[in-house]
Each structure stands twice: as structure tokens, then as C-alpha cells.
C-alpha positions as CSV (number, residue, x, y, z in Angstrom):
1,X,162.9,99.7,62.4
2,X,165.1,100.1,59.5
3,X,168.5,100.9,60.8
4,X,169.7,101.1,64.0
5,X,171.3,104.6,63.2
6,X,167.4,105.8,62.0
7,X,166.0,104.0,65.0
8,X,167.9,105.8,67.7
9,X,167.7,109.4,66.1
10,X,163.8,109.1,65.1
11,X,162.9,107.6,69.0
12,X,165.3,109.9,70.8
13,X,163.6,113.0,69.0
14,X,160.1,110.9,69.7
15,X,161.1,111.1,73.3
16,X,162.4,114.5,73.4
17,X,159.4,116.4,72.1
18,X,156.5,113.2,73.0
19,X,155.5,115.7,76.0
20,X,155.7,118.7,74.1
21,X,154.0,117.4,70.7
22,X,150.7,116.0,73.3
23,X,149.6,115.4,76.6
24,X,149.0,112.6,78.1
25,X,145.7,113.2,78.1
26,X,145.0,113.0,74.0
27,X,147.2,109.8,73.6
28,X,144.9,107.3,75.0
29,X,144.7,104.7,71.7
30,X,142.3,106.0,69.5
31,X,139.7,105.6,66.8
32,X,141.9,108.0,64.7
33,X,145.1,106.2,64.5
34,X,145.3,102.3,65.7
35,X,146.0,99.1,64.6
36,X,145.1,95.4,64.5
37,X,147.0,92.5,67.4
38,X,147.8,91.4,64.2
39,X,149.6,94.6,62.7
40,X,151.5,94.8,66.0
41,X,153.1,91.3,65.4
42,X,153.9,91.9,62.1
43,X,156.0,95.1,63.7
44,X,157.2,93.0,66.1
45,X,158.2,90.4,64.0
46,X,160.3,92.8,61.6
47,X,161.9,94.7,65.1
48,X,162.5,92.2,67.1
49,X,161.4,88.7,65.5
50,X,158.4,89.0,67.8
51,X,160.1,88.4,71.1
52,X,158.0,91.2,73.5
53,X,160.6,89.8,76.7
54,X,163.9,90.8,74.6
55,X,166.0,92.9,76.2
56,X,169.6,92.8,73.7
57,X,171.4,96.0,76.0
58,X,171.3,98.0,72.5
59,X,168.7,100.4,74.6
60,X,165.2,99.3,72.6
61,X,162.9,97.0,74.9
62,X,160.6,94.8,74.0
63,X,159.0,93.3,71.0
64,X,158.3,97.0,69.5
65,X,161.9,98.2,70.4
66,X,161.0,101.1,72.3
67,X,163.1,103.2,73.9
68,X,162.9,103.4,78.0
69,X,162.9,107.5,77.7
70,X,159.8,106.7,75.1
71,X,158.1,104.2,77.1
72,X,157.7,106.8,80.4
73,X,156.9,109.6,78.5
74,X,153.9,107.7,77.0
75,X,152.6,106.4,80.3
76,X,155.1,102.7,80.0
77,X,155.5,103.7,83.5
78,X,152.0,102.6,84.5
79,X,152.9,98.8,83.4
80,X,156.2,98.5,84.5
81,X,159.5,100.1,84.5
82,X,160.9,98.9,81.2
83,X,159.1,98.1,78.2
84,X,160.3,93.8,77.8
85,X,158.9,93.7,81.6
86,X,155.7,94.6,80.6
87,X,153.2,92.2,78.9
88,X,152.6,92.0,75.1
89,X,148.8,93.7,75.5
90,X,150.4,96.4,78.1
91,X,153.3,97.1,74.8
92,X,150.9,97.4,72.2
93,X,148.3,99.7,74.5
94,X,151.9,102.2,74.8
95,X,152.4,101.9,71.7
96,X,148.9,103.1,70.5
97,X,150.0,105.7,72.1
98,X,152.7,106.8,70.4
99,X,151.6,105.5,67.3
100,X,148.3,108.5,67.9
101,X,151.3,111.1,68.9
102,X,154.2,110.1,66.7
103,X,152.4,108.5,63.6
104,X,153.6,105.1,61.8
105,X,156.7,106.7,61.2
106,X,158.1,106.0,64.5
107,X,158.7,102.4,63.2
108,X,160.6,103.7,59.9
109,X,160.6,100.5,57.5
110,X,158.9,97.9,59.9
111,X,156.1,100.1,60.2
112,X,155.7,100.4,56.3
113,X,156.0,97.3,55.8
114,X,153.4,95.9,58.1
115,X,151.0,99.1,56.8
116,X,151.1,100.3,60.0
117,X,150.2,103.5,58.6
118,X,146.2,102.1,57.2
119,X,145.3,99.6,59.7
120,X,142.8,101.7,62.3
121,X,141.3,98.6,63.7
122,X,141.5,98.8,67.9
123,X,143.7,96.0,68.9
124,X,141.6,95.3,72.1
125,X,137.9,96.9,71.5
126,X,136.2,96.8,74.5
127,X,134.1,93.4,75.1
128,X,130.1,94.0,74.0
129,X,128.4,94.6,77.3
130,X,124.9,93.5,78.1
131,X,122.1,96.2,78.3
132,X,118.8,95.9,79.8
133,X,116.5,94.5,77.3
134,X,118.4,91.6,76.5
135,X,117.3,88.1,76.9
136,X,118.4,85.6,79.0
137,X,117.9,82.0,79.0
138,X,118.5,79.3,81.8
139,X,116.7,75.5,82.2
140,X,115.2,74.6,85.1
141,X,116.4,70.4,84.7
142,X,113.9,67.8,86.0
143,X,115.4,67.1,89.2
144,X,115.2,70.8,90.7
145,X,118.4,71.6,89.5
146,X,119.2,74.7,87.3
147,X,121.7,76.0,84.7
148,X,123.0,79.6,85.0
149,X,121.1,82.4,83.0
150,X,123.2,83.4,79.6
151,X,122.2,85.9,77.0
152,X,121.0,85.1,73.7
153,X,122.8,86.1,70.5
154,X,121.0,88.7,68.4
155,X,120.1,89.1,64.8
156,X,123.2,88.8,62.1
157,X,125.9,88.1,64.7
158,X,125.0,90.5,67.3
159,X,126.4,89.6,70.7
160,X,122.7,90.0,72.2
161,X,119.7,90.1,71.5
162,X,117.8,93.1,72.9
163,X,114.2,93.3,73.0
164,X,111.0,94.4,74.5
165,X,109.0,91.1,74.8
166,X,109.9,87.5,74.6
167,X,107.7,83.8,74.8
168,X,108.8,80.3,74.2
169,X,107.6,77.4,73.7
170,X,107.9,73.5,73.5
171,X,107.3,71.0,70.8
172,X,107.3,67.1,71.2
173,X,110.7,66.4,69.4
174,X,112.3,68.4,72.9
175,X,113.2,71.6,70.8
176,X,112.3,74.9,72.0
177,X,110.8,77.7,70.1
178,X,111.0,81.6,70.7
179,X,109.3,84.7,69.9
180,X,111.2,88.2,70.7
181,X,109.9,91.5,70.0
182,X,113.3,93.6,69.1
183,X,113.9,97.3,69.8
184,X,112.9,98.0,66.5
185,X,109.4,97.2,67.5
186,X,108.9,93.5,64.7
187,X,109.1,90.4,65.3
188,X,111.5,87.8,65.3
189,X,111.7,83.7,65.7
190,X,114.6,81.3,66.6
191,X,114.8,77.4,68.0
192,X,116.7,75.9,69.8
193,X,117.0,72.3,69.5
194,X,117.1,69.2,71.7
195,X,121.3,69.2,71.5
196,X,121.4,73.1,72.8
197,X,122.3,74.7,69.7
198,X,120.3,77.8,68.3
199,X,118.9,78.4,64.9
200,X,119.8,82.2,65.1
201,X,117.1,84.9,65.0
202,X,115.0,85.5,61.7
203,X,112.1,88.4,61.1
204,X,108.6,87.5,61.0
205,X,107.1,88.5,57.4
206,X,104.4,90.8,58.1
207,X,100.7,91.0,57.5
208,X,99.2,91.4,54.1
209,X,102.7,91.4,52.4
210,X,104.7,94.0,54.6
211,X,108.2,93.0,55.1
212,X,108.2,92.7,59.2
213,X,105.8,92.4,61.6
214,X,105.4,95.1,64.6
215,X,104.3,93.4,67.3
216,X,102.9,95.5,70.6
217,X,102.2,91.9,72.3
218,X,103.0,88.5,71.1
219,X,102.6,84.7,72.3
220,X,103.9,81.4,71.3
221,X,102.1,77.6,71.9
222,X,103.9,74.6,70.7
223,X,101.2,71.8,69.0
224,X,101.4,67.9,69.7
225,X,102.0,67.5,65.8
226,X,105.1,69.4,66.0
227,X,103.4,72.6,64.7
228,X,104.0,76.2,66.5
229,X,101.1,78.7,66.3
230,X,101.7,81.9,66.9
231,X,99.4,85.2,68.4
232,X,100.3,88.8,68.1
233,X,99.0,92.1,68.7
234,X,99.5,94.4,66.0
235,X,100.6,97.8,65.9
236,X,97.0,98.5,65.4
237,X,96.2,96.8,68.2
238,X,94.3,94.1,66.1
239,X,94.6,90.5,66.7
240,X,96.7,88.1,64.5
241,X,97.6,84.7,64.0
242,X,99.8,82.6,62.2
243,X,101.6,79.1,62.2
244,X,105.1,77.8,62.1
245,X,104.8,73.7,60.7
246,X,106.7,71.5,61.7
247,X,108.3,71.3,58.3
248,X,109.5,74.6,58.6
249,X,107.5,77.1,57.0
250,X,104.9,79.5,57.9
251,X,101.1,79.7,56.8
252,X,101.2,84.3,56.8
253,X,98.8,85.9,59.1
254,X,94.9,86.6,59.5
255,X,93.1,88.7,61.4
256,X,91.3,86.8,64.1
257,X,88.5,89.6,64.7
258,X,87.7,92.7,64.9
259,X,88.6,92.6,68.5
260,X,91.7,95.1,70.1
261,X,93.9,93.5,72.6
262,X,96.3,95.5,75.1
263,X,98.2,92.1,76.2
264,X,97.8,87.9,74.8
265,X,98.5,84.3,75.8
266,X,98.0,81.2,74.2
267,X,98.0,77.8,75.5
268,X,98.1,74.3,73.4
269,X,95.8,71.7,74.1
270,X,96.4,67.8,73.8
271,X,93.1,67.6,71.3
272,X,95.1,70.0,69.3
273,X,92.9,73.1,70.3
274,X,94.5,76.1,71.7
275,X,93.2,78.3,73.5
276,X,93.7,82.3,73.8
277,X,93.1,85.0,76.6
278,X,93.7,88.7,76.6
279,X,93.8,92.0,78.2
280,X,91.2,94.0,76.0
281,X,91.0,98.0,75.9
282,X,88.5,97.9,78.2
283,X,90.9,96.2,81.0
284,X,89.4,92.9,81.1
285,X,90.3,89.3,80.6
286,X,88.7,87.7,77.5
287,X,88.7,84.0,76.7
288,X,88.5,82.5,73.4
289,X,89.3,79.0,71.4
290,X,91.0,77.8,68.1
291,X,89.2,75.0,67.6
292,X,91.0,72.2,66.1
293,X,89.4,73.2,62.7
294,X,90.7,76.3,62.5
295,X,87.5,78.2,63.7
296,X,87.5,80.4,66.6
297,X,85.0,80.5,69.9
298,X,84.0,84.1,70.1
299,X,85.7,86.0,73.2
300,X,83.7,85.4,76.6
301,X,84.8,87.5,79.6
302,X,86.6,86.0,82.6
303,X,84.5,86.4,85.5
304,X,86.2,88.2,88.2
305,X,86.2,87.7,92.0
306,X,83.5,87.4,94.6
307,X,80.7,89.3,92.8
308,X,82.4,91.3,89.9
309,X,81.3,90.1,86.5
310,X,84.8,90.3,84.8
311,X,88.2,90.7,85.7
312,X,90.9,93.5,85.4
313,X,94.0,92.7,84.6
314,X,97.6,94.2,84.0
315,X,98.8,90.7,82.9
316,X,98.0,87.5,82.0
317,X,99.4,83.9,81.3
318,X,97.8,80.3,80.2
319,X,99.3,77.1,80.2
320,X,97.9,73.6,79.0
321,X,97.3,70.8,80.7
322,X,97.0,66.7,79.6
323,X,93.8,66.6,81.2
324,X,93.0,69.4,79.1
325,X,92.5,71.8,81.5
326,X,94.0,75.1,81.7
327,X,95.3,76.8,84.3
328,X,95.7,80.9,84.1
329,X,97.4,83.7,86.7
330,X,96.6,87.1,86.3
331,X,97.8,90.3,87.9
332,X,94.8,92.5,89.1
333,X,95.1,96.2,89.1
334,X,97.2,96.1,92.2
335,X,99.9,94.0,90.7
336,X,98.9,91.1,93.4
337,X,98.7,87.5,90.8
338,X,95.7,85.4,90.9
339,X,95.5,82.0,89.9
340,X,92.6,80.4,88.0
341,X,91.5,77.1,86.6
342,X,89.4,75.9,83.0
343,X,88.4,72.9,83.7
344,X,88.4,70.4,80.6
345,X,84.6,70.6,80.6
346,X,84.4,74.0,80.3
347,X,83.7,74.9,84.2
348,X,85.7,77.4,85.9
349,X,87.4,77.1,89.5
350,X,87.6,81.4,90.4
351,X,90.3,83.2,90.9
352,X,92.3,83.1,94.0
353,X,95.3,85.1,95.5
354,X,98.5,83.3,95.3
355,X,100.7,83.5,98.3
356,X,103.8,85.5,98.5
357,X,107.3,84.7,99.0
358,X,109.1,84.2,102.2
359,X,105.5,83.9,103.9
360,X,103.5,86.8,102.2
361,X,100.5,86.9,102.3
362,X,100.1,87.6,98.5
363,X,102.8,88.3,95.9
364,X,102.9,91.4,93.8
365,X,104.7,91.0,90.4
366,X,105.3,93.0,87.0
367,X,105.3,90.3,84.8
368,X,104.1,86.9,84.6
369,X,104.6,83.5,83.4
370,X,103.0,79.4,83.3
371,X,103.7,76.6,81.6
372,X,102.6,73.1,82.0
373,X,104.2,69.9,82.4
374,X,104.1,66.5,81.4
375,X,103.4,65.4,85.2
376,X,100.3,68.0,85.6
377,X,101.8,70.1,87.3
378,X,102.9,73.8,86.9
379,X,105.7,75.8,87.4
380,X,105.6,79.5,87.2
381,X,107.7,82.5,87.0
382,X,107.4,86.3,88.0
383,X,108.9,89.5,88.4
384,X,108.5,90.6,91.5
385,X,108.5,94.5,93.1
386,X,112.2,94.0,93.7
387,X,113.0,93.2,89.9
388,X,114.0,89.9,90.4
389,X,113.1,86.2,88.8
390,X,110.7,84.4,91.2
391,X,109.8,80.5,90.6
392,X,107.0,78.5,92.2
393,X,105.6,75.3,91.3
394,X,101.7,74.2,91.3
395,X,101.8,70.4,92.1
396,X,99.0,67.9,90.2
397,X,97.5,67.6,93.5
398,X,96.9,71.2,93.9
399,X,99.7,71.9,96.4
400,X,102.2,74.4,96.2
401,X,105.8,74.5,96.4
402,X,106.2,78.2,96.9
403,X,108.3,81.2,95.4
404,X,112.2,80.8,95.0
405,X,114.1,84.0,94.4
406,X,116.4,82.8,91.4
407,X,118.3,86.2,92.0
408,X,117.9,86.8,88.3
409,X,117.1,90.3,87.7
410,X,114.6,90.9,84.6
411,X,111.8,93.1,83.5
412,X,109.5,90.3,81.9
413,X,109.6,86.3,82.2
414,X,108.7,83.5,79.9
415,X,108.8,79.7,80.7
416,X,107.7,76.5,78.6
417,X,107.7,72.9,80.0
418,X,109.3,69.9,78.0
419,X,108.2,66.7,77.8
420,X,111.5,65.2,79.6
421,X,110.1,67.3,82.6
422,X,113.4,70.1,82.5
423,X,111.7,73.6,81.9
424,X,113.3,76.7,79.9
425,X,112.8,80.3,80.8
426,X,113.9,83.5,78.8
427,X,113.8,86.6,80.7
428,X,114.7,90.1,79.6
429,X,117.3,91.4,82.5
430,X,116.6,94.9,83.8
């Protein structure tokens, strides 16, 4: 403050009508008046050369010089008894307080001169908390051992990234590429390469020259050459596809058919094939190819179980194999996940019921997940009735390892093999 003199006749008054000017109650640090950590030291630093522990005996405490009789009346009490015992966050927070009862003023000159008066910025704004909806990622590393989930950031800086839908996939360089649906309903892309960092999120261009695509169901399949093609459902409903190459860019979308799709998968193939299932209108699991051409197989219908002729689903997943097999799981109508196999000549093993978790007989789940690996097996993911992450493992010899509660909770799952055999997984947490 200015003057000693102005100092003890400006705080005395701020103390002697603080209770009667406002409560308590309207002098938490506001929106309307605050200021900066930064603002504070420059205060500090005119009042007390930024010592927040000095206590001279002239009756001002503390690196803002406060009186004691100001420091309870504000709610100093609370901290500690004298303002210097307190610690530099607990003087500011006080502080806030008066500074939202008493204005700038109550500083005189040092608050002028550190424009204490046009700062408004919350020294300590509360730290971003996660939502449901945002994603999480975590690695599953080759010897059975596994990092902790963490969020992703979001779009432009964002601390998350929150979204309806997410896929990810591998490509041979040991990168990682991912599709999220936002809440805004488009489509977005980010990588994350072999060293762990992260390209940041980018919008999909849309179809036919829109600026964004909205996606109401996507999928992602990393190619042997390095390429990453990509299958959505539009808004419509229609069925699109489109490429990222390895260079970087991206070929635009086409219409695959005239086909509608309620939920896709895709899968890459070592002969540079991929193959495509989905959930149609009708309920039923469809099958179809990209040939290695760029020509398409026309959609055949999964055959169901026992003597049903197709196969009702409420989710689906594919993953590729280097025999050049697939292997699918599907949740039927009761949410229960079946497991299926392609074989590379084009023959089909039938669904059957997975088993549960902790000995169930079969395992219901909300969302599914399957990638392949470099051994032949597969390792799978799952939400199950409880909202947690589940993981089981399909061994090359047609074994099973069983479901692991990863404790993670989530509202979909996504999971893509590597070829140093670790294994990434994005969730969205509930």
C-alpha cells in the first residue's frame, strides 16, 4: 500500500464495516472481481517484497499486509489465526475476498500499480474434471502387464476428449490410429505414434464437400502397407468409406451401397483385403469384402445359431487374423456375446456362447471389442452388466484365458493389437 498512514486508516475502516458492507456468504472469490497468482505477487511484491511469512510487528501480516481484524472478518480464521501463518494460496483465497467486498482500493497504490483493479482472471480455477463420455486409453504390454487408463486430450487444447464412439487401430510402423465420434455428432482422427506421443485430434472432411462428417457408427482397420481405411455410418444411415495413406492424406468418401447400417466393424487382412460386418435395419449381421482392388463382395447374411438362417445382433466386432481368418463376437438380443470364426477359405465355424466371468456360464455385455495379434491369438474387451472393462484372451490353439475385470468403468470399448504383441484399448468411462 502506499503509505503506512493510508494503509492503516483504509484497512481499519475495511475491517470496521467488512461485516456490515457483505456477508460472508457473497465474498467467496468471484467471477466478478478476481485476479491472476500473478497479480497477487505483483501486490505482494510492492507490500511486502513478496514475503507471504513476514510478520514486521507494524500490525499488517503477510505478503498482502493485511490486517488481523481484516483477515477474521473475511473468513482468515478458517486458515489460521494470523494471516503470515497461513499459506500463500490460503492469503490470496482471503484476499479475493476482500478484494470482491472492498474493491482494488483496499491496496491504495500497490494495487494500482499491479492493475489490480482489471485483472478478473481466478487465481486457482478449479481443475477440468472428467465427465462420462470421455476417452480413456491404457496398453495392455506383451508380457500380461498393463499401464493405467488416462484420458485423452480433446480438440484445440481441451483437457478431454468427450465423445460418443471411439475405434483404433494398428499399423506396421507400431503407431496407433483412432477414430472418435465427439458430442457434436462428426468425426474426428488422431495417432499416436510408436514413442507415445499424440498427433492431437483433427475433423474428418465430410462427404461430397460438407465440412465434417456425422458419424452415427464408425470403424477403423490399419493396412499392412501402412494405409488406414476407414467405415462410417452416416447420419443417413448410409454406408461410407474412405482412406487415410500412409503419407498422410485422405482419399474423401464414397458411398459403398445403397445398403443402411444400424452398427459397423472392419477388419484388415494380410492380402490387403478387409473385410466389413454390420448390424442392418433389419437386426441382422451382414458380411461383406473390400477386395484388394477396391471392389466390394455384396453383403451375405451371417447365419445364426442352431437352425436360424441369420443372426440378431445388438453389437458386433471383427478382427484379422495372419492365417487370414477372421474371428467375430456378437451380442444377441439378450446381450449374451457369441463368438464366431471365417475361416480363410471362406467356411464358417457357428456361433458359440462365450463363457462368463468368475465361472458364468455366459457373459452379458453392452459393448464389445477384438483385435488380433501377431501370435494368432485374440484378446478381447467388453462392458459388462456392471459397467466395467472386461478382458479375455482367445489363444491360437483355441483355448481361452477367461475374463479379467480391469476395474475400468466405461460405456463402450475398443482394442487393436500391435505387431510387438502389447495391445491398446480406448474406452469411453461412464
Amino acid at each position: 500500500m502506499s503509505s503506512r498512514t493510508s494503509r492503516l486508516s483504509r484497512l481499519t475502516a475495511v475491517a470496521a464495516t467488512a461485516l456490515a458492507a457483505v456477508t460472508l456468504s457473497t465474498l467467496a472469490a468471484g467471477t466478478a472481481n478476481a485476479a491472476s497468482v500473478a497479480t497477487w505477487d505483483k501486490v505482494a511484491q510492492c507490500e511486502s517484497t513478496g514475503n507471504w511469512s513476514i510478520n514486521t510487528g507494524n500490525g499488517y501480516y503477510g505478503g498482502l499486509q493485511i490486517l488481523k481484524s481484516t483477515w477474521d472478518a473475511f473468513g482468515g480464521k478458517n486458515y489460521a489465526a494470523y494471516p503470515h501463518q497461513a499459506s500463500k494460496m490460503q492469503q490470496i483465497l482471503v484476499a479475493e475476498k476482500i478484494l470482491a467486498g472492498q474493491g482494488a482500493g483496499a491496496w491504495g497504490g500497490c494495487g494500482a500499480g499491479a492493475g489490480l483493479a482489471y485483472d478478473h482472471a481466478d487465481p486457482y480455477p478449479a481443475a477440468p474434471t472428467s465427465q462420462p463420455g470421455d476417452f480413456y486409453h491404457a496398453t495392455r504390454l506383451a508380457d500380461g502387464s498393463w499401464t493405467s487408463f488416462s484420458p485423452l486430450s480433446g480438440v484445440d487444447g481441451a483437457p478431454f476428449f468427450n465423445g460418443s464412439q471411439q475405434s483404433i487401430t494398428s499399423t506396421p510402423d507400431g503407431s496407433t490410429q483412432s477414430l472418435g465420434t465427439g458430442k457434436d455428432g462428426n468425426l474426428y482422427h488422431t495417432a499416436r505414434y510408436g514413442n507415445g506421443t499424440w498427433t492431437g485430434w483433427a475433423a474428418l472432411g465430410g462427404f461430397d464437400g460438407a465440412a465434417q462428417f456425422g458419424a452415427k457408427g464408425q470403424a477403423i482397420a490399419g493396412m499392412g502397407n501402412g494405409d488406414a481405411q476407414v467405415m462410417a455410418i452416416g447420419k443417413n444411415g448410409g454406408i461410407y468409406h474412405n482412406a487415410r495413406l500412409v503419407n498422410g492424406s485422405w482419399t474423401g468418401w464414397t458411398q459403398v451401397s445403397t445398403w443402411d447400417a444400424k452398427k459397423i466393424a472392419a477388419a484388415p487382412l494380410p492380402d490387403g483385403s478387409m473385410q466389413v460386418l454390420i448390424i442392418g435395419n433389419d437386426g441382422n449381421v451382414y458380411h461383406t469384402i473390400r477386395k484388394t482392388d477396391g471392389t466390394w463382395q455384396s453383403f451375405n447374411a451371417v447365419a445364426g445359431t442352431g437352425t436360424n438362417t441369420t443372426f440378431q445382433a445388438n453389437n458386433i466386432a471383427i478382427a484379422g487374423l495372419p492365417n487370414g481368418s477372421t474371428q467375430l463376437v456378437a451380442t444377441s438380443t439378450d446381450n449374451t456375446i457369441h463368438h464366431n470364426i471365417r475361416n480363410a477359405d471362406g467356411t464358417w465355424q457357428g456361433w458359440a456362447k462365450t463363457d462368463g466371468y468368475g465361472g458364468a456360464p455366459t457373459f452379458a455385455a453392452t459393448s464389445i471389442a477384438i483385435t488380433g495379434m501377431p501370435s494368432g491369438d485374440t484378446q478381447l474387451l467388453a462392458v459388462g452388466n456392471d459397467g466395467k472393462t472386461y478382458h479375455a484372451a482367445r489363444y491360437n490353439n483355441g483355448s481361452w484365458q477367461g475374463w479379467w475385470n480391469t476395474n475400468m468403468g466405461a460405456q463402450k470399448v475398443a482394442i487393436t493389437g500391435l505387431p510387438n504383441g502389447d495391445a491398446q484399448m480406448l474406452v469411453t468411462r461412464n
